[in-house]
Structure formats: structure tokens, C-alpha cells
N, C-alpha and C positions, 0 to 999 in steps of 0.2 A: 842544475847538475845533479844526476843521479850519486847514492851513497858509494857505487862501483867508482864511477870516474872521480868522485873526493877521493878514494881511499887510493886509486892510483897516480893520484895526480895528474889527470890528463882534462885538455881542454874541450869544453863543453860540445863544439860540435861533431867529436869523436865520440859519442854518448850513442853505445851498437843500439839499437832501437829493433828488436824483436820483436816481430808479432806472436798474436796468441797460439798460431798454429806453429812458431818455427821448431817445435819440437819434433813439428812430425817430418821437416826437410822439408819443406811448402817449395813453388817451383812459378815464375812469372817468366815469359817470352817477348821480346824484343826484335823487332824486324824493321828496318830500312825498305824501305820502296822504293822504284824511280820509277817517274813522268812520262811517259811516251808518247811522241806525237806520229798515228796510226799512218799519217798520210806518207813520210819515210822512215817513219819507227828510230827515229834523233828524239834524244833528249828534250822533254817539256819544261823551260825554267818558270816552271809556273804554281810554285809550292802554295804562295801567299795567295794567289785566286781561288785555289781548291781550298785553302784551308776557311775559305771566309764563305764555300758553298756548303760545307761540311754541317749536318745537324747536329745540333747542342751536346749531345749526349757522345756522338762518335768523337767532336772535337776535344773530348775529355781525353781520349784514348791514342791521340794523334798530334805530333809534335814537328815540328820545323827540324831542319840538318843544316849542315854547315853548306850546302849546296842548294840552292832551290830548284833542282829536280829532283831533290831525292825529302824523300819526309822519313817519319818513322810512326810505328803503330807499339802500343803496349799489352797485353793483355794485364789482368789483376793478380791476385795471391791464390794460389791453389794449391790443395789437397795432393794432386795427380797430373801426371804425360798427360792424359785424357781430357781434364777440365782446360788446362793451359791451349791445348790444342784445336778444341773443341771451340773455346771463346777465340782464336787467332782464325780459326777458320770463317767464322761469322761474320770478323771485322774486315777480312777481307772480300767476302762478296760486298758489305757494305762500302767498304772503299771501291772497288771496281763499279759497282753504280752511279757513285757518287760523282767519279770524275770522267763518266761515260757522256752523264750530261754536260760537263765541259769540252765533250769532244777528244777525251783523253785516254789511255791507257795505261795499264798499272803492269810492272814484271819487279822480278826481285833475281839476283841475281850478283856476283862480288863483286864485278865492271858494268859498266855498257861495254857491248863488245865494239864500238864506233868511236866512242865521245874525244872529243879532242880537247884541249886546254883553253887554246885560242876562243870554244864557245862558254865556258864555264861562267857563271855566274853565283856568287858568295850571295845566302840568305840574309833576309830586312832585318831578320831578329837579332835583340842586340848583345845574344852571349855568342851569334855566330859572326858578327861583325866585328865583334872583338876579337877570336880566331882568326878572321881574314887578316886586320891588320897586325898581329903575335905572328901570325906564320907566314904570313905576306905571299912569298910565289907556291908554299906548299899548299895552304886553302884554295890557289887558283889552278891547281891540277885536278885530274880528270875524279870524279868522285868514285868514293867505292862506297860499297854495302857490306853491311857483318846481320849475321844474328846474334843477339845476345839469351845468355839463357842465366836466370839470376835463380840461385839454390837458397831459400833462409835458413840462418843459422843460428840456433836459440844462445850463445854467448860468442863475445868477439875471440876468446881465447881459443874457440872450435874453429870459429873462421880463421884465422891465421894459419889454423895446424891443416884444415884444407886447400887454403891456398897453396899452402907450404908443397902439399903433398900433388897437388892436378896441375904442380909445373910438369912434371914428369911425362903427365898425359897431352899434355896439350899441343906438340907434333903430330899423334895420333889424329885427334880430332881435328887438327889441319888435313892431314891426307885426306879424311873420310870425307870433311865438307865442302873441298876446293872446287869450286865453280867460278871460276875467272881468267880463262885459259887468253883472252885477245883484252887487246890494248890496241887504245889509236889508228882501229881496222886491223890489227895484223895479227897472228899467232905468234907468241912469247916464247913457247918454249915451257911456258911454267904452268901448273894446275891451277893455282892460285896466285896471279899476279897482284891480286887485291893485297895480299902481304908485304909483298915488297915495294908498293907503291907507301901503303902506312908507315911503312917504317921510316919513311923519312921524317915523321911526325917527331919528335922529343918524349920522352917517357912512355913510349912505346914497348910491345916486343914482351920479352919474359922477365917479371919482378923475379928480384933476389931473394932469398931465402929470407924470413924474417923469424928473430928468438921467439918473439910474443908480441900481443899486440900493440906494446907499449914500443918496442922497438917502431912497429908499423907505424905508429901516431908521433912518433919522434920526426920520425922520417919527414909525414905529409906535413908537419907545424912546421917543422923549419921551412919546408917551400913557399906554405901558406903565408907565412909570418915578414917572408923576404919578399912578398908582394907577384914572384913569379909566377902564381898559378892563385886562380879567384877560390875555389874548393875542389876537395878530392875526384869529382867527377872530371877532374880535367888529367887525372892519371889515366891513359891510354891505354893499359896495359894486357897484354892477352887474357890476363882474371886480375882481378881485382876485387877489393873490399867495399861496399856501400854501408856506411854504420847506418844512415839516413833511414832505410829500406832494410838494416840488419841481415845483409846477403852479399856472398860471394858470388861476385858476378863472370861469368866464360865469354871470354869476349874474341878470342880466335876464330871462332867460325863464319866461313862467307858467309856470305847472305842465299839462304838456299829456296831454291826455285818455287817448290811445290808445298803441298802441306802435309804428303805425306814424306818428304823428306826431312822436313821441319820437327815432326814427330819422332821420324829416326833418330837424329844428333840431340834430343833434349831429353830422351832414355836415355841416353849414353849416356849423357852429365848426370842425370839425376841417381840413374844407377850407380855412378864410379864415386859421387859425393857419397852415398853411403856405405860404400865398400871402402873407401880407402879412413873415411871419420870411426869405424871399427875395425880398423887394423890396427896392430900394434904399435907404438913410435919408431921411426928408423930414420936411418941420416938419409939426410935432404940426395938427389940425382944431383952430380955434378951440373952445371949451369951451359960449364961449356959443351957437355953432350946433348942438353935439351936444344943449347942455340941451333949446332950441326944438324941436328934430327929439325927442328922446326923449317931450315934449309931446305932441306928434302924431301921433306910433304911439302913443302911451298911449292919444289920445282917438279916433284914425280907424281904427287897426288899418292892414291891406293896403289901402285906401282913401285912406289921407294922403298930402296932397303934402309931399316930403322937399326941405329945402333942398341943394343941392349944393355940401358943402363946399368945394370948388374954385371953383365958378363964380358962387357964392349964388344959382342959378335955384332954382326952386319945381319939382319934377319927381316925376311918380307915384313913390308905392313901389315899385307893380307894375315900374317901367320900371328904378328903379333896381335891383330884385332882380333881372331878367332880366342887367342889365350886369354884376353877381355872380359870376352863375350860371354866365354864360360865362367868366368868369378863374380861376373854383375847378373848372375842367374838369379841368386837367391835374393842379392839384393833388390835387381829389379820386381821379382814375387811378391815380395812384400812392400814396396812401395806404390805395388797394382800398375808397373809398367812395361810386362812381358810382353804383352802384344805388339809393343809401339818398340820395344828394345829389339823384336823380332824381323822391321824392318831393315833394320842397319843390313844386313846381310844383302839386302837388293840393294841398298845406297851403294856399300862396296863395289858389287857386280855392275852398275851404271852411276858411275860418280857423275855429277852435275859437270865438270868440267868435259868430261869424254860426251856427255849429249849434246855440249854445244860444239863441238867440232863434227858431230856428223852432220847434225844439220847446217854447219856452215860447207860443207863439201862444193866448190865450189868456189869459194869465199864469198859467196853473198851474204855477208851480214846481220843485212835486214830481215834475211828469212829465220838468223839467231834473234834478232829482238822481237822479231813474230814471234817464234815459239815460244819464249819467257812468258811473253806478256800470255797466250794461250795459255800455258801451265797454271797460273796466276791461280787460277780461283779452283777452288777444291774440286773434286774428281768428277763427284756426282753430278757437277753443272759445268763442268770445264768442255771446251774443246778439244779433237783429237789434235796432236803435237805435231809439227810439220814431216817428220820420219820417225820412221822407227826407231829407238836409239842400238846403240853398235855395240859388241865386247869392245870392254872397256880400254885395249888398247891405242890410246890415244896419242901417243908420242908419235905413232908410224905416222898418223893421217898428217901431222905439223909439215908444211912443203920446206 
């Protein structure tokens, strides 16, 4: 136990473990993947084949889910949007090779727009088989996918006061990333059903405000200590804290399709983690105006009117993201990710959920799990998309 956790009295595996760059806000990507079988583009429950074709080096990088169609990929600690992006873009052609010779295909994406329960199958691995039988009918529902985007934070007192502070945001970054509009063949109605499907999960959703870290380690011992949860990775929560990894982790956002959308929402984060860790202290966003707003990115996407935690007006996303945009200017400049911060503006204008409803026009489905899988792999070797995608008014197209 470090001289910090004696002197605070907190137990050993709460011990924030910083790396030597977390000064500078280092930045790692996290992405879920699913299985596809090309022949009617249904889910492949075939994690544990792939993972045992998979060379040495990639299986470093590449982790089983609670679903065995869906896996997940890491990338490492980075300097920059750039590097982070750069190494997620490589392990993806590598993966799409990889499970090509199984006859497979790879898309990312916050649903399958198809999957149904009835075919669900719970992974061999045995932190997810423990999950299966803890959540019992909720692990046998249909999977979803998230990105996760982890910021390091060079002491835990910093990460608290940013968790504290990107509750506020993280409706936002729901509208922007929701790509999950069908469930069970059907249109929802929502941008992101991938949200409301999780939530039925247990410590889910948006953490409360915490004083300091010590409150936060209070919190995870007692769960930890009463046997209910094995370690803090089993906190759910739309951000959350990894002491392990010394990183607040953003865990709201679907799973987004392409890589350079992927790029987009991990400016965002990276930018607003340093804009909001040099602002001044101020009191936390009421809870229940995040819960409402997280509501309505779930259901409207970039289309929602977002309450203004300050002012409680009703104000577009669109309008609020622009007011973002322009405060993570400078931040973003100097953490070298203007370029990739400059995409968000086209994420806006074609949110992932509005592309898969024009390509499902129709409702043929399959021609939505074509185009994932086609966006899949970065631009310069991608195929073109099955349509053009549509202004982003996507509620009209719902029958």
C-alpha cells in the first residue's frame, strides 16, 4: 500500500495507479464488436473460435463479452485522439482478416438491428458466466455494444472532481453517439435503444455526485466487502473510476460504427476532460436534470431539446453542442486534437442512428447489418455503404 492510501486509510485495491504520462490526460479506446454471419448477416456466437484463431500479439488486445457474438478490442495509453485512433484503426483491419478466414464478419454498432433473445448465447469465460447466472434473464437479452473512451488522471482527487463534473455531459455525448435505433427487427422509436436496454443492468446509468475519493472508496468497499460485486469493474456506470488503470472511464457511448466517428466522440471526451479539470469548482448539475436529459438523447438522439442545467430552458442539442464546441477549442489545440474534435460536426449532421434507418428503408434489416459490417474497416480500404446516408431527420422515416 502506497504512503497516499496509509495516510488516507483506504484499502489497497483502491491504490489510483497513474501512469507516467497521466499528466499530460493520456487517452486509451475501447470498442465491442459483433460476429456476423455474412450468409444472413444474424449474429455469429462464435467469440471462443475466433479468439483461439487470433495471433498472439492481437489476442493481447482482444477480450471475450458477456455475449459470445460480441468481443471487445483495446487499444494502449496515448499521448493523443491520433495515436489512440490510429492503433484502434489497425486492430481493426486486423480483426476483420482475422475472422474473414472463419468465414465471418465484424460491424460495431449499439444493437444488432435483428438479434432476438431466444438466440442469445452467454460467453465460456468465467467472469461472464458469473454475470449470466447474477443477472440470470438480463445477460440472456439481446447484446449491446458501447465505446468506451478511458482519460488518465494523474491523482484520484482529479478524477473524482471529473467524474463529478462529465455527469453533466454525458446526455450530450448520448445524443451525439446514439446508434441503436431497432431492436428485435423493429424500429423503437429511440436513437439509442442500446440505453434503455442496459439499464436494466444494477448500477448502471449516472453515479452520484461524490465529496472525494474517499467517499467514492467508501462507497465500492462496502459492495465489495458484502460480497455483491467481485471488483469495481462490475460498476456499470455511464463514467466511472478505474484506480487499476488511474482513469476515468466514459462509458455512455454506443458503439460507433466507423473510425472516423470513433475519432469524433473521443475529441469530445478528451477535449471536455480538460476544459472542465481547469474550471473553477462549482456545484455539481442536479441529478434529476441529467437523469431527464440522458432520457432524451436516449429517445431524440441530436434532435432532443436538452434542458439547461443552469437555466432549466429546453434548448436544441444541436445548439447546445455548438456552445461545446466552441469552449473545447482551445482545449482541444493543445491536447493536438482539433482535427478529430472537427469531425463531430459531421457526426451531428449524420448521427449513426439516422444512417441506419435510411439504409433500412424498406425494412430489410440485413441490408442494416451489411452496411455496419462494410463501414467496419477504416475508409481508405472500406467499401462504399449500401446508400447514401439522409438529413439527419430520422423520427419521420420510424413507420
Amino acid at each position: 500500500m502506497t504512503k497516499t492510501a496509509r495516510a488516507l486509510e483506504l484499502p489497497s485495491w483502491s491504490v489510483w495507479r497513474a501512469g507516467s504520462l497521466s499528466d499530460l490526460l493520456t487517452i486509451g479506446i475501447e470498442e465491442e464488436f459483433m460476429l456476423l454471419d455474412p450468409h444472413d448477416w444474424s449474429l455469429a456466437y462464435r467469440s471462443a473460435d475466433v479468439m483461439s484463431c487470433l495471433p498472439y500479439d492481437l489476442r493481447a488486445r482482444v477480450t471475450l463479452e458477456t455475449h459470445a457474438a460480441v468481443m471487445e478490442i483495446a487499444t494502449g495509453v496515448h499521448r493523443s485522439v491520433a495515436g489512440a485512433v490510429s492503433e484502434l484503426a489497425g486492430l481493426r483491419r486486423r480483426i476483420a482478416r482475422a475472422v474473414a478466414g472463419r468465414g465471418l464478419r465484424v460491424a460495431v454498432a449499439g444493437t444488432h438491428p435483428a438479434a432476438v433473445w431466444e438466440d442469445t448465447v452467454v460467453s465460456t469465460h468465467p467472469r461472464y458466466q458469473r454475470i449470466g447466472e447474477t443477472m440470470r434473464v438480463l445477460a440472456r437479452r439481446e447484446p449491446t455494444l458501447a465505446t468506451h473512451v478511458h482519460i488518465g488522471v494523474p491523482s484520484p482527487h482529479a478524477a473524482v472532481e471529473l467524474m463529478n463534473r462529465l455527469r453533466a455531459h454525458l446526455p450530450l455525448l448520448l445524443a451525439l453517439s446514439a446508434n441503436s435505433p431497432f431492436w428485435q427487427g423493429r424500429a423503437t422509436g429511440f436513437a439509442s435503444t442500446r440505453t434503455t436496454l442496459f439499464d436494466a443492468f444494477p448500477r448502471s446509468g449516472v453515479p452520484r455526485s461524490f465529496s472525494g475519493y474517499a467517499d467514492w472508496v467508501t462507497m465500492a468497499d462496502r459492495l465489495l466487502r458484502s460480497g455483491a460485486i467481485a471488483d469495481p469493474s462490475f460498476l456499470w456506470w455511464d463514467v466511472r473510476l478505474q484506480p487499476r488503470y488511474g482513469t476515468v472511464e466514459v462509458r455512455i457511448l454506443d458503439g460507433q460504427t466507423t473510425i472516423e466517428d470513433v475519432a469524433a466522440v473521443a475529441a469530445l471526451v478528451h477535449a471536455l476532460a480538460r476544459l472542465e479539470l481547469e474550471r473553477p469548482s462549482g456545484d455539481p448539475a442536479p441529478i434529476e436534470l441529467i437523469e431527464e436529459n440522458r432520457f432524451l438523447a436516449a429517445r431524440d438522439g441530436m434532435d432532443a431539446e436538452l434542458i439547461d442545467t443552469t437555466t432549466g430552458a429546453r434548448t436544441p442539442a444541436r445548439q447546445q453542442l455548438d456552445r461545446v464546441l466552441a469552449a473545447c477549442g482551445e482545449p482541444a489545440r493543445r491536447l493536438g486534437c482539433r482535427r478529430h474534435l472537427a469531425r463531430v460536426a459531421a457526426l451531428a449532421a449524420e448521427p449513426g442512428a439516422a444512417r441506419q434507418l435510411t439504409w433500412a428503408r424498406g425494412m430489410d434489416l440485413r441490408r442494416v447489418a451489411a452496411g455496419l459490417a462494410d463501414a467496419y474497416e477504416p475508409v481508405e480500404r472500406r467499401p462504399a455503404v449500401p446508400v447514401r446516408v439522409a438529413a439527419p431527420e430520422w423520427l419521420a422515416q420510424i413507420a
